[in-house]
Structure formats: C-alpha cells, structure tokens
N, C-alpha and C positions, 0 to 999 in steps of 0.2 A: 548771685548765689548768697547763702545766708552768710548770717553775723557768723557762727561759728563754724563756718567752710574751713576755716585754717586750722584749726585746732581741732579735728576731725580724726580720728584712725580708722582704719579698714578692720573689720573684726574678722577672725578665719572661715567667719560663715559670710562674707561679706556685707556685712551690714555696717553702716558704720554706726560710732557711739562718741559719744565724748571721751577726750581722753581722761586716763584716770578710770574709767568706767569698767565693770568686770568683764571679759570676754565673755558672749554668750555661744554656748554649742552649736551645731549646725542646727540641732535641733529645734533650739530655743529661735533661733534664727528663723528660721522657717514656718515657725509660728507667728512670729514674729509680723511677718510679711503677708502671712495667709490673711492674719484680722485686719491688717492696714488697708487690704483693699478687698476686704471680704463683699461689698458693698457694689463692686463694679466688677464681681466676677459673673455674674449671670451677662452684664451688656458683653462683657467678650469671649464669651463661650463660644469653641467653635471658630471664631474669628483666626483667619490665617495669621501666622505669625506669633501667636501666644504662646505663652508657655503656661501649658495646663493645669500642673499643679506648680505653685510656689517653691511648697518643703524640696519638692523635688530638684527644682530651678538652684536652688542656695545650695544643696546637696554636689549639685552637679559642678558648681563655681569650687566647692571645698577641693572634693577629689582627690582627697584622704592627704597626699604628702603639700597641700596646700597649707593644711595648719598646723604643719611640723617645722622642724628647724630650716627647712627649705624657704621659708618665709620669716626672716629676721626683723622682717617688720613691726608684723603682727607682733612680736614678741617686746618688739622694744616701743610700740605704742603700748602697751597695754602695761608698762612698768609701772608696777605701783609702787618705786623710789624714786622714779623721777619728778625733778623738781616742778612747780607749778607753772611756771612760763615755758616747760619742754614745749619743742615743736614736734607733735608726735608723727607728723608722715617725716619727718626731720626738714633742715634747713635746708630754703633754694639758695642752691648757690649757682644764677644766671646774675651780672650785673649788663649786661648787655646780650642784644640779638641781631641775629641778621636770618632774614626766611626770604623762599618766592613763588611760597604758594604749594610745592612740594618737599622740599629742603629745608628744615629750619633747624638752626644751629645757636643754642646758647654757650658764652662762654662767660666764664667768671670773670672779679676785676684781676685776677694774675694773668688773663687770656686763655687759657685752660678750659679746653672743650668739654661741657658736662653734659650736654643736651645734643644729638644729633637725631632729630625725630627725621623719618624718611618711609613711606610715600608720600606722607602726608603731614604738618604743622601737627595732626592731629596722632595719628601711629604711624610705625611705631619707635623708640629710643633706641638707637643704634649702639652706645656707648656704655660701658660701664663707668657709675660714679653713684656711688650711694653714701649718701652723707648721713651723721648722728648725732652730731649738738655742736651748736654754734660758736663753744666757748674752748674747743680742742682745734690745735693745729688743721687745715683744710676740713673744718667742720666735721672732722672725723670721721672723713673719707680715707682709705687707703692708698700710701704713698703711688701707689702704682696704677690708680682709678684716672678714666679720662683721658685727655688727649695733649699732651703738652709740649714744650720746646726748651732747647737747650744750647747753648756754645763749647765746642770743646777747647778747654785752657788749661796747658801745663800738663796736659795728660790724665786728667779728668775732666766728666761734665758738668759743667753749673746751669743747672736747670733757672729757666728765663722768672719762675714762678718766685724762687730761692733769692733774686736781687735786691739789695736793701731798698731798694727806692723804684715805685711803678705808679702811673697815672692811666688812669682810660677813659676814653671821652668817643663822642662821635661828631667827628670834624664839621658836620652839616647838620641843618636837621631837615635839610632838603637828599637825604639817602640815609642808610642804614649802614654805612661803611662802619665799622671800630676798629677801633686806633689804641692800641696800648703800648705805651712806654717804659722800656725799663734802662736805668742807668745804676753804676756801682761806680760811684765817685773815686775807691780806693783804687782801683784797675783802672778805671777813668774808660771803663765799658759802656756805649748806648745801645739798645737793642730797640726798635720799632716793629711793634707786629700788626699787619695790616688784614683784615678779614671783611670776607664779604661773598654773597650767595648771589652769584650771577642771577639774571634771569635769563628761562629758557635753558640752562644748562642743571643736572641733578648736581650740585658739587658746590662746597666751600674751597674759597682761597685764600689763603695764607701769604702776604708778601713778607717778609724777615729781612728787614734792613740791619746791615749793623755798622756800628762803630767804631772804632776802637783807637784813642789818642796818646795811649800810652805803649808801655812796655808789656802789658798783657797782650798775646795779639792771638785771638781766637782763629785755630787751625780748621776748624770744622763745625756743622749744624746739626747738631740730630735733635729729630723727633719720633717721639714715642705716641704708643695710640694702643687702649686696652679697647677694643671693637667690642661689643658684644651681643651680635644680630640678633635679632626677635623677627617672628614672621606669623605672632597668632596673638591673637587679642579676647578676655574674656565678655560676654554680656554683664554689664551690670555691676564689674568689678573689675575697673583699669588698673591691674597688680604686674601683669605679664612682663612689660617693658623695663620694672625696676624694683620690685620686692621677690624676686627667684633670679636674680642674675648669675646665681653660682649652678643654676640648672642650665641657662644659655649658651648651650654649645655650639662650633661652626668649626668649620676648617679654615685654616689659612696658608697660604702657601706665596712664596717671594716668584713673579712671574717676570724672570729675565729681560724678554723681548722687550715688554713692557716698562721696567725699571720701577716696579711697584709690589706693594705687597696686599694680595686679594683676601676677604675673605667673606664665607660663602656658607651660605643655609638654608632650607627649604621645608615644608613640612605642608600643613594645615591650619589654618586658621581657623580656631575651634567657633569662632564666633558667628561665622560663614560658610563651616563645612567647606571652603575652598584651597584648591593648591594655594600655598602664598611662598615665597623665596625673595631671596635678596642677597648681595654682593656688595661689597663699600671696598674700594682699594683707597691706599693711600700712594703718593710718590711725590718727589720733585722735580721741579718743571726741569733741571739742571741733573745730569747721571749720576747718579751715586756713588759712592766708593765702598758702602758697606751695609748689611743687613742685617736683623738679626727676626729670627717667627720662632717664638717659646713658646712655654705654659705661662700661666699665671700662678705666680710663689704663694700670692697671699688668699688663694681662692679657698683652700679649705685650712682644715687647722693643722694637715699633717703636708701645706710642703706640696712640691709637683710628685707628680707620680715618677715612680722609676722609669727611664729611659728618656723621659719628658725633656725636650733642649730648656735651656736657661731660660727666666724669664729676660723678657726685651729690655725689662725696665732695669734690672741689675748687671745685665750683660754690658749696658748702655754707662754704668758706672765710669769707665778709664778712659772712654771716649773711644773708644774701638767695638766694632761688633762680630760679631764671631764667625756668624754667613749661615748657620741655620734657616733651612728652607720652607721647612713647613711642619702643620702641628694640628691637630685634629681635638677639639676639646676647647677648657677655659684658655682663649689665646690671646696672647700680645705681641707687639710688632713693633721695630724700631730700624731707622734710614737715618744712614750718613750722609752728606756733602760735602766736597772738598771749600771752604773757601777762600776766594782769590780777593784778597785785601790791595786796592790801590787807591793810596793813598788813605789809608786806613779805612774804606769803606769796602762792603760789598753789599749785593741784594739777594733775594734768593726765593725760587716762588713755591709752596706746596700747596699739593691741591689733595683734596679728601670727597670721592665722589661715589656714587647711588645707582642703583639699578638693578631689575630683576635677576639677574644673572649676571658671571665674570663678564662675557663679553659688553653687555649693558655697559655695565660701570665702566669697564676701560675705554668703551665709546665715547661716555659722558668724561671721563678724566682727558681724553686726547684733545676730546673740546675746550674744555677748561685752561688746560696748557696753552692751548692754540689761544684763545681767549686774553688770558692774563688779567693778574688782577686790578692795574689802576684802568684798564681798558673797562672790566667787568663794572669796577666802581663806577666812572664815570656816565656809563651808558645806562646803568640803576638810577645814578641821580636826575638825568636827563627823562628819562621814564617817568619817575615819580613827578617833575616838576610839570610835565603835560596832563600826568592822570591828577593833582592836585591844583592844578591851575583857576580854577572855583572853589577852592578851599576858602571857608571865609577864616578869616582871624579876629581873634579877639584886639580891638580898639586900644593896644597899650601900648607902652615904649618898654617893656618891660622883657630884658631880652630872654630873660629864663621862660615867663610864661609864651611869650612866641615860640619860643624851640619846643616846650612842653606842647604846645599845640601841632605844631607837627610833626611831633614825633605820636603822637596822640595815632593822625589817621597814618604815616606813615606804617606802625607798626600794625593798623589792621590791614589794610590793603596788603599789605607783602605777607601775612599770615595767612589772610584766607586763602582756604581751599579754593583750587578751583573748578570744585564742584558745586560751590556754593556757601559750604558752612564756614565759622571763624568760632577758632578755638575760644577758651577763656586765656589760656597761656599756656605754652609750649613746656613748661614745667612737669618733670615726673613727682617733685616732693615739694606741694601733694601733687596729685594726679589730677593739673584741671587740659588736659589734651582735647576737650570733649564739645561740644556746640551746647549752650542753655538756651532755648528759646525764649528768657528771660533776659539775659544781658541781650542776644540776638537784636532785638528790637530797639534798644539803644545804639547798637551796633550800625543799626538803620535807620537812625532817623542822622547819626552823624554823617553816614554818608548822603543819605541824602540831602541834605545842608548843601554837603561838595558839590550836587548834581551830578552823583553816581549810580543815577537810578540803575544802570545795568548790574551792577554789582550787587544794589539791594533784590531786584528779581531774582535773581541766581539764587541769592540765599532765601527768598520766600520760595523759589520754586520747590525746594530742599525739604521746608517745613510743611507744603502740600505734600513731597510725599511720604515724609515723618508721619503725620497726624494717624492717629490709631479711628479706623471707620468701624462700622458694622460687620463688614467683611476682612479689614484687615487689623495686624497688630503690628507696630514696630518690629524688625526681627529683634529679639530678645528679651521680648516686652516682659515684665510681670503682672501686667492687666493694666491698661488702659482704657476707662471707657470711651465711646466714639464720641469724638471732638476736642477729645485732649492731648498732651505731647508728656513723652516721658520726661524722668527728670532734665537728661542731658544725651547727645548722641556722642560719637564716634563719626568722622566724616564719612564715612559710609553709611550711615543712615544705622548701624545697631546699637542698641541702648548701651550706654556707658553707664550709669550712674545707678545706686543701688532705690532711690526712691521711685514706685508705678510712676505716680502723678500727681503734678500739686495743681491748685486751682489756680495760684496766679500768672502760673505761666500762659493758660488758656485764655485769662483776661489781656495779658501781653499780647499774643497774638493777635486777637480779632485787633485791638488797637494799630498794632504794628500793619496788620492789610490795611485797613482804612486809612491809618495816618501816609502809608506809602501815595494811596492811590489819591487822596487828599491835595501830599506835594504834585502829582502828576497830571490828573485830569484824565488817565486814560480808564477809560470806563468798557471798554474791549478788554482789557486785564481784569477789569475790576471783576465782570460779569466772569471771566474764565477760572476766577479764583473763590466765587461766591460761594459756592458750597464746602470749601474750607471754611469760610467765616459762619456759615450758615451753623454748622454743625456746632463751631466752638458757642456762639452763644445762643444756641438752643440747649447747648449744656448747661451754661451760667442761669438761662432763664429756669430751667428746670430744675437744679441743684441747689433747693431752697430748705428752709431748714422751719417745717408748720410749727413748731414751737415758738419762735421769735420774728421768723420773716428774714433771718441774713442766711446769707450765702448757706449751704450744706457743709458741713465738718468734714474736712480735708487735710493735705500738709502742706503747707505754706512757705514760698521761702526758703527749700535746704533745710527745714527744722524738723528735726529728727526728734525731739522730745516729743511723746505724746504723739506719734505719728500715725497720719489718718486722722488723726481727730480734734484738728485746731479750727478756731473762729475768731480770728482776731481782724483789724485794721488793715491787715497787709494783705490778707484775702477777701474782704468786704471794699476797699478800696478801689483793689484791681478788677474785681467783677463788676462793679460798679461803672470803670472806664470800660471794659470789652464790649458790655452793654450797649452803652450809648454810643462807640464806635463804630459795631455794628449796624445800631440802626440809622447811623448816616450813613454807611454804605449802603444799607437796604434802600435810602430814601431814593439815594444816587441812582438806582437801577429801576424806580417805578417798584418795589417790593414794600408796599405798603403797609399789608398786613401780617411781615416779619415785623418793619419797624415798630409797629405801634402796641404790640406784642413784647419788645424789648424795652422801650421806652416805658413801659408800664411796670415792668418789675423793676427796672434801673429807679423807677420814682418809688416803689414798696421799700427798694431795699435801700435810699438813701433816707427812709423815714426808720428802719428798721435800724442803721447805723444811728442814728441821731438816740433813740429810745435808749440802744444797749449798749451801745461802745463811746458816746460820749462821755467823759468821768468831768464834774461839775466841779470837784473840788483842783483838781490840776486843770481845769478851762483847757482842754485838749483831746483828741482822738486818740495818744498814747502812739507809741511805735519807737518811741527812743530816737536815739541817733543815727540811726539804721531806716529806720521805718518813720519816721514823720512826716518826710515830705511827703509820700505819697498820698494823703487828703488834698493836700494844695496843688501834687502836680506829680504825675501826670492825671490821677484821677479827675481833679479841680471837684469839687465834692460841692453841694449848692444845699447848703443846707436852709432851714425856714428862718434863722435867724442869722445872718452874714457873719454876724459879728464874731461867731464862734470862728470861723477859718482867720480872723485875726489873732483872735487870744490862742489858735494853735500854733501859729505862725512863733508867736512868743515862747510857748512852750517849746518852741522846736530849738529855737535861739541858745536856750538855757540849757538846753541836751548839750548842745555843740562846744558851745564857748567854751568850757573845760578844756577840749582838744586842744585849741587855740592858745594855749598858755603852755602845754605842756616844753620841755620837761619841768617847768615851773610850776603846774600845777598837779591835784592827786591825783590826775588821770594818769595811766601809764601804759593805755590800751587802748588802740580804737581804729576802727573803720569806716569807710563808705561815708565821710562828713560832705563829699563832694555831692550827693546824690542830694541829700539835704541842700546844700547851698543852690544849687541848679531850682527847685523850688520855691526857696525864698529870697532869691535875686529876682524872680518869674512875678513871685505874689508883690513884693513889697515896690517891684519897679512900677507898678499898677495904683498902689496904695499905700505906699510910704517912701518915696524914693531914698529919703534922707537915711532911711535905714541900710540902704545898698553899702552903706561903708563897713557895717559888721561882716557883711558878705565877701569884700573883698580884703577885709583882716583875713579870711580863712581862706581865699583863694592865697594869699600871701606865704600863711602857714605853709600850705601842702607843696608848696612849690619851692620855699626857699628853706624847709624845717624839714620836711617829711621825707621828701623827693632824695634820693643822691643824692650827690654833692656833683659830680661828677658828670656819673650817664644820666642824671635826671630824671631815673622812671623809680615807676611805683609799685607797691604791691599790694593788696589785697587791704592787709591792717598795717599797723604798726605797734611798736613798744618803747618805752622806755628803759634801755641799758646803759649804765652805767654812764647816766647822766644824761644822755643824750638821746632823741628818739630816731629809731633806727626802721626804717620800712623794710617789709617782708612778706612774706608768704608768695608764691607763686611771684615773683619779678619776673618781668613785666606782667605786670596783670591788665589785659587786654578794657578789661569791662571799668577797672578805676583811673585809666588815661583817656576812657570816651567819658565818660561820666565827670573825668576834672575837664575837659577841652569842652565840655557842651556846660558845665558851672562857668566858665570863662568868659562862653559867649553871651550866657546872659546878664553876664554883669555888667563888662564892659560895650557891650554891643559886640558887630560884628562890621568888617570891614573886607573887600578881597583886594 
C-alpha cells in the first residue's frame, strides 16, 4: 500500500484524503469518484456486481447518521488543530498477536485485548477500544475500553495494566504464544499472562500465573471485557467494526450452567445483504465466585441510562461484583475467581471464545477449557515447526534477525484466511483488515520460497474470483474494468477499499501467476488460470497512453492525489513486469501470439519509460524511497544503455541512507526502506558485491532501531519521538515483516 496509507482519514463520504485536508460532502465525494473512473465505466456497464452509479454508491456508505457525531473519527481526522505528526485513523496500539486463521487477537504491551477480529483475521472487531493520540494515558482510549486483567489486593483491584514494571515478549519464534510479565517490586507481586489462539478451536486463552512473596497476598482474579459485537461490514469503507462503536449494541447475559458471560448479536450484513450474527463468551477455565453484566458509563456523555446495572468496570473497583445478570445495549462484563495461593503461587486459565450463536461459542469455550492453554501453545508450535520445516533462513548468526524471520512467515500463515486471502494487518486504526493484491504477491512469493505452494493456490484461487470480467464485478465494486482488482478486498471477496482500481496492482498479478507457476512447473494450473492472466495483460497491453507510449493514466499505489490520473515509475514499472510475466506464461502453454503481442508493448513501453521518466540530471527513474526499487526489481527494467539501472541503483542508496542514521539524522519519517533493500542487495549482489555492506547497514537499522525492542515487529512507517524512533502504524504489518524477511534473504543468502 502507499507511502501515505498511514497518515490517511476516512472522509464521511468515504473517500479518503490526507489528513489536515477539508472534508469533502457526499456530494463532492461522489463526484469525486465518478471522474476517477469515468474511463472504465462503459467496460463495466451492466457487468454483475457493480454498482451503477458512484454518487449513488458514496451516498449509500454516508447514510445520513454516518457523518454525524455517530462517527468520532471522521471528526477527529479532519481536526485542523491537530498537530502535524497526528495519527489520524489514531494510534495502533497491537504490540503483539496471536491468530489461526479465523480468530485473531491483538493485544497491547500491558496485554490488554484491543483487537479481537472474528470470523475472520479480516472481520469483523469484536472489542471496544478506540484510541486518540499517542501522547495521553492508554493513547486515549477510555479507561474502561478493551479486555483486561486484574488481582484483588486489600479489597481493591490493581489492574495488571496499572503495574510499575511489565515486559512482553514471544517465548519462540517457532509459535505465536505472548508472554507478558508484570512485577511490583513494592508488594513484591509477579503476575504472568499467557495468550495464545488454539488451532482449530474459535477462542483465545489466557493462562494467569501469579505470584506473590510477600505480605500482599492477592485474594482473587478479575477480568473485565468491553465486547462490542459487529455483524456488518461496509463496501469500500472498513468504518463498521471501530469508528461507530457507540451505535454497537448486543445483549449480554451471565449464563450459569455455563459459568460464563454471553454476548450476542445478529442483523445483516449490509455488505452481502446476508443474515450475519455472532456470540463471544468469556469465562474461566476454574468457577467463579462473582459476576458482574452492566452498561457502559463512558459510552455517551450523559452516563448509563436510568435503570442500566453498573458498569463492570467500576463495579470491578473493591474487588467484589455485584452479580448483575444481563443488559441489553452498550455492555460490559466482568468475572471473579477465588484464588488458591500455595506457596505463594497460583494459575488460573481464561478463555474468550467465537461463534455464530450462544450455543457456538460455549461449544467452542468448553473445547478451549478442555484444551488448556500450555497444551493449545504447544501443539501451535509443533504445527508451525512441520508447516515451516522449508522455511529458508537468512545465512546469519544474528539472533534478532532469525527470530524476525520467523516470525515474518509465522505471522502470515496463522493470519491467513482460510479461504485464501491474508490481511495486510488485523489492525482497526487504520483499517488495513483487507487482502491488497499488491502486497498479496509478495505474500506469495514468501511462501513460496517455504514450499507452500498450497497455500499460495488458495490465495491465487481467491484473486480468480476477485478479478472484475466482462460479465462480472467485484460485489461492491465502484467500476472495474475486465482484468483488474479492486483496491483491496474483505475475505469474502467484497471491496474494502475506497480506490476502483489501480494499474499496479494488475501488473502484480499477472507477475504473481507466472512467478507462482514458474516456482512449480505445473502447467495444468497454469493453463486453468490462463484466462486470469490473459485478461490482466491484455489490459496493460491495451491501457496505453497515444501521447507518449506509457502506460494509460490510472491510480497507482494507494495514491489518492490526483486520482485516476497518475503516470509515474510505479505504474510504468509494474506494467512493464505483468507484461513480460505474462508472456512467459503464454510462451509456457504454446500461446504464441499472446506473447509476442505482450512482449511487443513490454519493448514500446520500456523505450517510452527511458524517453519520459528517466530525469538525466538525478541519473535515475525517480520513486523515492518507496518506489526505487521497483526499476531494478521486481520489474528488472533493460534499458538501451545498462548503465542507467546502475546510476539508479545509486540514486536509490541516497534516498535510503538518511533512514539509516536516524534519530541522528533529519529524517524523522519513513517507510518501506525494506522493499528498496530487497532490490539492491538483488542488483548489486550481481554487480557490485562489495556494495552488499550498505544493504545490510539497513537490514541492521530495521531490526535493531526500528523493530520493538521487545516483540520485534514492525509497522507500516515509523517516526522519530522524542529522540528515539518509534515504529507504527498498523503493528504488525503483515506486507513490511515479508518484505524485511525476503530483504534478508537476499543479502545474506538463504540456508534451511
């Protein structure tokens, strides 16, 4: 996704814009959208799936109490007092995950549940937690947001968050288990919380060890959990799950038998016209002694409604709970345990589990119990170490970037859907929940490295039947023409993302079949998937611009400026590679005169690049730090005079190296250096080896500067605060841990 995917607001006609930028009306919106892809409304006329008019489509995503105070978002991206570095969808606050493919569960570094997305890695967010700037107490979210833990001491609760001292780490990087430690030296308290998403089961588990060496001696465990079910998703505009949570209502009720508290919703999913419903109980694995099912205090500005029980989270204050049973509306919910201290420890297991309905869920919670969590962990890491067992590694001693490297494929595999797609990250702020057929393709060529080919089919099968034909349209589309993919899906196949269509994703694809079938040899797939490739570049070969000879004026990249009508490197590049990808597929099946058809434009248009996108004064193709490599790689671009892919190689160098110094140098912002390095550890290993040492200066950087300190993962960009640089946006970011694990391997080699 692009450079400025982080820095992004959803506007209330869902378009997005830069922040700082004015909100435009639905109107303007809709206008908007109509001219971006005025161009390819005749090819999808008609075409099942579309949506006919635009104005109408944006209109339909508003839906009047969208762009009112119902959406706090909107309000608070669009603040023109907010400082320059605001993070306008606001900060993630994930410092770790654990997913398995339907379940996935972020929690912060206090272990504090913010993310529980459920059917799907991809929708939708189970949980209330909505954050506001990174510089206020819990990024100012509200105290009573999310899912957290507690000891009761002296006859009140000290929430596990509130301890002066906490660490989190993931014990392996052969599993996804997280491990957070909290200690309070003064009480001489250790508390251990153990998490981890079974496979095969819908459910998170909690183990709670504690400790206690002194005279403080903790009587009891509670945990608190603000649920707040979703069961509908928009087209085009992922808002549902976390910019209206104060509209999320569900019942919840404490269900005896069970020793749990349910809660339960149902509706429509406007996205699919289908029933959608869901259920999440929580409980612990051991009986309880106490409940408490309220309202939520802090949901609106006047307070619970009359009659409304306590909220869970204040009731939860003295360490006792009141035993309110149920509550219809914004709810929260909190569980006590007695616990039995011998020898100053105990353990204690919670579990938080998924499913269409109550019964579902307390199906899946009785498994989970039955289960347990160091049984769950172990049998996840045993799983992973069979399914990664062809994982190559980068050639190093160097234990951070080992562990970054498997946690790299770790974290896709246990995200992808399994239907196919792999989110960009399971983050609601911003909202990348969604599949890019863009990162997709790197997604795929890491796995297939592992010899995961099964895994990469699933997800090409997904994008055969994403791709927008003659006859069909994405559901949700806003015009795609035949052979392209929308911006981003939804694991179900409906458009997430508010851009039709850009061109490089299309050139991604054709690459991505061919390079698949490339690694494999199976020319029975190849041929069964032909007319996906067919289409995409007979698009690229057609989509030509009789003025210059480059590509046709499209949006490129996530870039929203000027949209619909960019010509730059990053879409000259990538058509360039779909091209010629294709016509070695086509050559693969005896389909002669596709290739030679492709291979003809692929040569107009790397002469058409050389005329108008080389700049002689900067000796480079231009693309910044973001966008460089892609002349050297994956494109490999052959231009009439070699030389120039060297002098950009340089210009590419001198983008980067800033990063590389920071917080010591003026850079204070940056992204995607990994994508860059992956091309010129490629080129220079070819052509300057000696130069491979600037390349792994900045595998260095990202690893031992950028990364955590801790959990090690990464996110999108990073900044410079207060002195230090701090990574962000979407943590984990699925597409910049394959992108640093595939820069690793071509530096140092690969080894299994």
């Amino acid at each position: 996704m692009a450079a400025t995917a982080g820095s992004l607001v959803l506007a209330p006609a869902g378009v997005l814009a830069p922040a700082g930028a004015a909100a435009p009306s639905v109107d303007e919106a809709g206008a908007a959208l109509d001219g971006a892809v005025a161009s390819a409304a005749s090819a999808v006329a008609g075409a099942e799936g579309a949506v006919t008019s635009l104005g109408d489509a944006v209109a339909r995503v508003a839906q009047g109490e969208q762009t009112g105070p119902n959406f706090p978002c909107v309000a608070r991206a669009f603040d023109p007092t907010a400082p320059a570095d605001a993070e306008g969808w606001g900060p993630t606050d994930v410092n770790a995950q654990t997913a398995n493919g339907r379940l996935a569960a972020g929690v912060s570094r206090s272990a504090t549940l913010t993310v529980l997305r459920w059917p799907s890695p991809s929708y939708y967010d189970q949980v209330k937690y909505y954050t506001v700037d990174r510089r206020l107490p819990l990024l100012g979210a509200k105290p009573n947001e999310g899912a957290f833990l507690g000891v009761v001491v002296g006859g009140r609760t000290l929430w596990l968050r509130d301890f002066p001292r906490s660490r989190q780490r993931y014990p392996t990087s052969r599993g996804d288990e997280v491990i957070t430690e909290f200690s309070d030296p003064t009480r001489r308290l250790r508390v251990v919380v153990r998490d981890v998403a079974p496979r095969g089961v819908d459910a998170l588990i909690r183990r709670v060890e504690v400790r206690a060496a002194g005279r403080a001696r903790p009587q009891a465990l509670v945990a608190f959990e603000n649920f707040n079910l979703v069961v509908s998703k928009l087209p085009a505009a992922p808002l549902l799950d976390f910019c209206n949570e104060e509209l999320n209502n569900d019942s919840a009720r404490y269900v005896p038998d069970a020793d749990a508290i349910v809660h339960e919703r149902s509706g429509v999913d406007a996205s699919t016209g289908k029933p959608s419903s869901v259920a999440v109980a929580m409980a612990f694995a051991r009986r309880s002694d106490g409940h408490q099912v309220g309202g939520d205090r802090l949901a609106s500005p006047g307070g619970l409604p009359p009659g409304a029980p306590e909220d869970a989270y204040d009731d939860a204050a003295d360490g006792r709970l009141s035993g309110s049973g149920a509550y219809t509306g914004q709810t929260t919910g909190a569980l006590r345990v007695p616990l039995r201290l011998r020898r100053g420890r105990d353990a204690v297991e919670l579990v938080v589990a998924a499913g269409p309905t109550r019964t579902r869920a307390l199906a899946e919670l009785a498994a989970a119990r039955r289960l347990g969590q160091r049984r769950a962990a172990a049998e996840k890491r045993r799983w992973l170490a069979r399914l990664l067992r062809d994982m190559p590694m980068p050639r190093t001693r160097d234990r951070v970037l080992r562990e970054m490297a498997r946690r790299a494929l770790t974290l896709v595999v246990t995200t992808a859907d399994r239907r196919g797609p792999i989110v960009a990250a399971i983050s609601t702020q911003p909202p990348y929940g969604e599949d890019w057929p863009r990162d997709g393709a790197f997604f795929d060529l890491a796995l297939d490295r592992s010899r995961l080919h099964e895994l990469v089919r699933r997800h090409l099968a997904f994008y055969v039947r994403t791709q927008a034909t003659e006859l069909r349209q994405p559901r949700g589309s806003l015009g795609v023409p035949p052979g392209n993919w929308a911006m981003n899906y939804y694991a179900d196949g409906v458009v997430g993302g508010p851009i039709p269509w850009e061109i490089d994703e299309t050139g991604f694809m054709a690459w991505d079949f061919t390079r698949h079938f490339e690694t494999t040899g199976d020319r029975g797939w190849l041929r069964s998937v032909y007319p996906t490739v067919r289409r995409a570049a007979d698009f690229l070969a057609t989509c030509r611009d009789p003025l210059n000879g480059l590509q046709c004026r499209a949006t490129e990249d996530d870039t929203f400026a000027n949209l619909g009508n960019q010509q730059t490197i990053i879409g000259a590049a990538i058509t360039y590679l779909g091209l010629r990808s294709a016509a070695r597929a086509a050559r693969a099946l005896g389909e002669e005169a596709d290739a030679a058809r492709w291979e003809a434009r692929a040569a107009e248009l790397q002469r058409a690049i050389d005329e108008h996108l080389w700049d002689p004064a900067a000796r480079s193709y231009g693309g910044g730090v973001e966008y460089c490599a892609y002349p050297l790689w994956p494109a490999e671009l052959a231009p009439a005079d070699r030389s120039r892919l060297a002098d950009h190689a340089e210009y590419c160098w001198r983008e980067l190296e800033p990063s590389f110094r920071a917080p010591a140098s003026d850079r204070t912002f940056g992204l995607y250096e990994s994508k860059a390095l992956i091309a010129l550890a490629r080129f220079w290993r070819r052509n300057d080896p000696a130069k491979l040492a600037r390349v792994r200066r900045g595998i260095d950087w990202i690893a031992h500067v950028e990364a955590t300190p801790d959990t090690h993962v990464l996110g999108e960009t990073w900044r410079v605060t207060r002195g230090r640089v701090l990574t962000y946006t979407a943590t984990p970011h699925l597409w910049e841990h394959t992108l640093f694990y595939l820069a690793m391997l071509e530096t140092y080699g690969a080894e299994r």
